[in-house]
KOLLUM-785851 format. One record per residue (C-alpha): residue in one letter; x, y, z. Coordinates in pm, whole numbers. Layout:
! KOLLUM-785851
a, X, Y, Z
...
***
This chain:
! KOLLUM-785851
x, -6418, 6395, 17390
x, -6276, 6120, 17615
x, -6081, 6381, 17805
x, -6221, 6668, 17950
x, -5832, 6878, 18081
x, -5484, 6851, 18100
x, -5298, 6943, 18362
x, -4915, 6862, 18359
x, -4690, 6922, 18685
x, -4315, 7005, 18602
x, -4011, 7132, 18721
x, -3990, 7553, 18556
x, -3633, 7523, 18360
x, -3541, 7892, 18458
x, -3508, 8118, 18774
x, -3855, 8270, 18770
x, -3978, 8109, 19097
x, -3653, 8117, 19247
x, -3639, 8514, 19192
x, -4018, 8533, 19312
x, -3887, 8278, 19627
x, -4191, 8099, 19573
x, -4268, 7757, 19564
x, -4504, 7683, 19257
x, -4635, 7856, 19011
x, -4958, 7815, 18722
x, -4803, 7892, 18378
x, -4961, 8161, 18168
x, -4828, 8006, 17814
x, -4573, 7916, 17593
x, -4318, 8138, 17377
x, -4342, 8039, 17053
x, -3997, 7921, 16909
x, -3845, 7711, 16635
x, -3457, 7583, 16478
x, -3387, 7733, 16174
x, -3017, 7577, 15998
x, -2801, 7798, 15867
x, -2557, 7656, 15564
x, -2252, 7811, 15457
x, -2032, 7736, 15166
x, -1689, 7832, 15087
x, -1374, 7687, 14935
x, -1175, 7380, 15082
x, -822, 7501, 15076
x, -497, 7394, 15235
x, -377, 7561, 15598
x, -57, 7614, 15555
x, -30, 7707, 15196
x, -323, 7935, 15147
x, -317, 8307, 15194
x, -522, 8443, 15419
x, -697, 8726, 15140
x, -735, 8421, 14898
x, -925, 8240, 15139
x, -1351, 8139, 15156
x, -1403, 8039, 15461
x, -1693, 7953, 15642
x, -1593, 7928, 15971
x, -1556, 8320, 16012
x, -1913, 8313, 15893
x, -2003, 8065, 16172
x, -1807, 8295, 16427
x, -1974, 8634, 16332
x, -2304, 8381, 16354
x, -2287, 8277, 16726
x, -2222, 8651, 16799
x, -2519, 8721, 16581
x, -2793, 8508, 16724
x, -2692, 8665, 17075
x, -2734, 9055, 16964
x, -3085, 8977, 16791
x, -3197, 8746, 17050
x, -3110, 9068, 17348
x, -3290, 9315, 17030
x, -3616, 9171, 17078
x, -3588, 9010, 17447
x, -3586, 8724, 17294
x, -3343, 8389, 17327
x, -3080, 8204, 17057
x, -2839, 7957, 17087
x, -2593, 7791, 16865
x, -2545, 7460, 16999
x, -2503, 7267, 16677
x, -2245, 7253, 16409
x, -2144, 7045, 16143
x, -1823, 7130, 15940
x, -1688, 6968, 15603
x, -1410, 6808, 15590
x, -1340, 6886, 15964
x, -1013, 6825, 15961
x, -749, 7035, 16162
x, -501, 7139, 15850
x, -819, 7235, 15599
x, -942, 7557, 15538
x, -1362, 7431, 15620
x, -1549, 7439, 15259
x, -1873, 7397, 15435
x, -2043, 7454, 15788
x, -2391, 7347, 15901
x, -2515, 7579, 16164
x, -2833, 7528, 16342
x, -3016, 7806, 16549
x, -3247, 7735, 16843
x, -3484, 8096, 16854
x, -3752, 8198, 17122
x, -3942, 8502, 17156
x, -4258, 8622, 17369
x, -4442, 8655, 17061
x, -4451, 8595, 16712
x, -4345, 8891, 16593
x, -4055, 8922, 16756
x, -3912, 8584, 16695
x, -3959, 8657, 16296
x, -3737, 9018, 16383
x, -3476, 8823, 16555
x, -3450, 8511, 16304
x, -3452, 8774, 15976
x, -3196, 8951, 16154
x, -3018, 8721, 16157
x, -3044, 8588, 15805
x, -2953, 8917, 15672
x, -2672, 8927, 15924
x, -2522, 8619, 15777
x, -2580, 8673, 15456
x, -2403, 9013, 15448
x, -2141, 8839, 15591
x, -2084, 8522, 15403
x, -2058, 8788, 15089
x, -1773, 8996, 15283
x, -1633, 8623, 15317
x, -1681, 8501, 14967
x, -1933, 8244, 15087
x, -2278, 8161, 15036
x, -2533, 8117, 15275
x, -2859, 7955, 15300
x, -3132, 7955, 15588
x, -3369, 7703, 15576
x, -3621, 7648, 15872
x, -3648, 7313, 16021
x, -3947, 7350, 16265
x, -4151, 7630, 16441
x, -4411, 7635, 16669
x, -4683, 7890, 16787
x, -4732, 8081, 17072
x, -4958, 7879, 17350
x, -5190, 8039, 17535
x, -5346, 7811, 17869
x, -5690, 7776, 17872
x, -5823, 8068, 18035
x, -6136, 7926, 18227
x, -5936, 7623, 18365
x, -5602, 7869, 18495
x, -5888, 8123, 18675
x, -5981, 7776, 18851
x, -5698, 7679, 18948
x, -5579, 7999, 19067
x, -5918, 7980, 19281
x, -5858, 7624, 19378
x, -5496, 7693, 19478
x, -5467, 8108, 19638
x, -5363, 8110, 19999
x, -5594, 8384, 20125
x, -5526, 8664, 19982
x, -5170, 8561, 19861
x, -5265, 8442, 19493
x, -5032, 8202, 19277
x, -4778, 8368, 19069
x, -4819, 8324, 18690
x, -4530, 8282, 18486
x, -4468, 8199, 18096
x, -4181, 8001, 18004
x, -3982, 7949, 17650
x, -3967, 7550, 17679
x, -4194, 7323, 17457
x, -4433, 7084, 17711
x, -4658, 6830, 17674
x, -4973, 7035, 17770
x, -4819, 7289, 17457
x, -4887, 7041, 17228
x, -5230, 6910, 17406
x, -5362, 7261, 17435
x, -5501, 7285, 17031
x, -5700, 6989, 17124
x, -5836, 7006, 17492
x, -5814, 7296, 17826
x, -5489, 7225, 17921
x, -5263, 7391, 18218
x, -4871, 7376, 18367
x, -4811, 7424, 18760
x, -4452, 7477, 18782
x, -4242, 7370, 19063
x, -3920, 7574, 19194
x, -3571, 7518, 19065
x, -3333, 7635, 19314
x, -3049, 7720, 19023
x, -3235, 7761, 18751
x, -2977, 7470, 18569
x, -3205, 7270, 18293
x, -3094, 6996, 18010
x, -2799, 6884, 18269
x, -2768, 6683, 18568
x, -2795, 7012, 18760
x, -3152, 7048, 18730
x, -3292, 6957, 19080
x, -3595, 7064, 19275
x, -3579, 7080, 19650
x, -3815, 6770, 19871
x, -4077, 7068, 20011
x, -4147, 7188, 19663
x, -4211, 6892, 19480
x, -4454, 6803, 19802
x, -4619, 7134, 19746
x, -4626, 7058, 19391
x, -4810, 6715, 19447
x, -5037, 6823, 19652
x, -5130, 7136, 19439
x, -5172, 6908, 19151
x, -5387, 6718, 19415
x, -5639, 6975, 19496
x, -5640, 7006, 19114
x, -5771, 6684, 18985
x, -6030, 6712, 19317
x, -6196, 7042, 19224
x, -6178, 6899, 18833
x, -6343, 6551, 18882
x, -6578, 6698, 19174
x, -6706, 7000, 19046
***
């Protein structure tokens, strides 16, 4: 094996460190989490013309969705979010005669993220049928829980505890590099601060003396790893 650990320093995308006002943290793991896309078909109809009781539309089964994915995500203390949709013909004087809907899910453990995704299947489904639409789940990608090599964390927590002040350990719900590294080789996250907690927008910002400590903790790292 060509490479003996993995260690990746990044930014946590959350408020965890910012709530602990600490600097950095080591990451305990990885929630395991997936996107799942819902399809719902109804009948393309006119808007003007078309009473409402004659109608199969999908877009009230997209709206009862979004609400949905929020109730089963806060069931299980778990995540969703609906930030993709595609609708058929789109078109601001049709009735919709099909929506794509595609649902980001994360949950501290397996189990839970298969309660809050089949909760919301049989949420959908129940009401595309009130709806006189038909809907179909299909899951697009999923991937396990992570769990950081135990030996090298314990190390670093050694390497890096301020007397008798250890390092915070924290898990987080976003897919890394050292996720997808783990299966092969030890792997580890130090996480750095994020004032706001803002990620995925131009928001996302670290502050100057937390990156430093963050460098220099990843520092001390690679020294007690390549000396012993």
């Amino acid at each position: 094996r060509l490479v003996g650990a993995f260690v990746e320093l990044h930014i946590e995308q959350g408020r965890g460190l910012a709530d602990l006002d600490r600097p950095i943290a080591l990451c305990s793991g990885i929630w395991p989490h997936g996107r799942w896309r819902l399809t719902v078909d109804g009948e393309a109809n006119h808007a003007g013309t078309t009473r409402l009781g004659d109608r199969r539309d999908p877009m009230l089964v997209l709206a009862e969705a979004v609400t949905q994915a929020r109730r089963q995500a806060q069931a299980v203390d778990g995540v969703a979010t609906v930030g993709r949709v595609r609708v058929a013909p789109n078109a601001s004087n049709a009735i919709a005669e099909r929506v794509d809907v595609w649902l980001d899910a994360r949950a501290p453990d397996g189990g839970r993220l298969d309660g809050l995704v089949d909760g919301w299947k049989r949420a959908a489904h129940a009401t595309a049928v009130k709806h006189g639409c038909r809907a179909t789940l299909v899951p697009e990608s999923r991937s396990a829980a992570v769990q950081f090599d135990a030996g090298l964390r314990e190390r670093l927590s050694r390497t890096l505890a301020h007397g008798s002040d250890p390092l915070p350990e924290l898990p987080t719900a976003a897919g890394h590099d050292a996720g997808v590294l783990a299966d092969h080789v030890p792997a580890a996250m130090l996480l750095v601060r994020n004032p706001t907690g803002v990620s995925h927008s131009c928001d996302e910002r670290a502050e100057t003396d937390d990156c430093v400590a963050g460098v220099r903790a990843l520092a001390d790292t690679l020294e007690t790893l390549a000396c012993g």
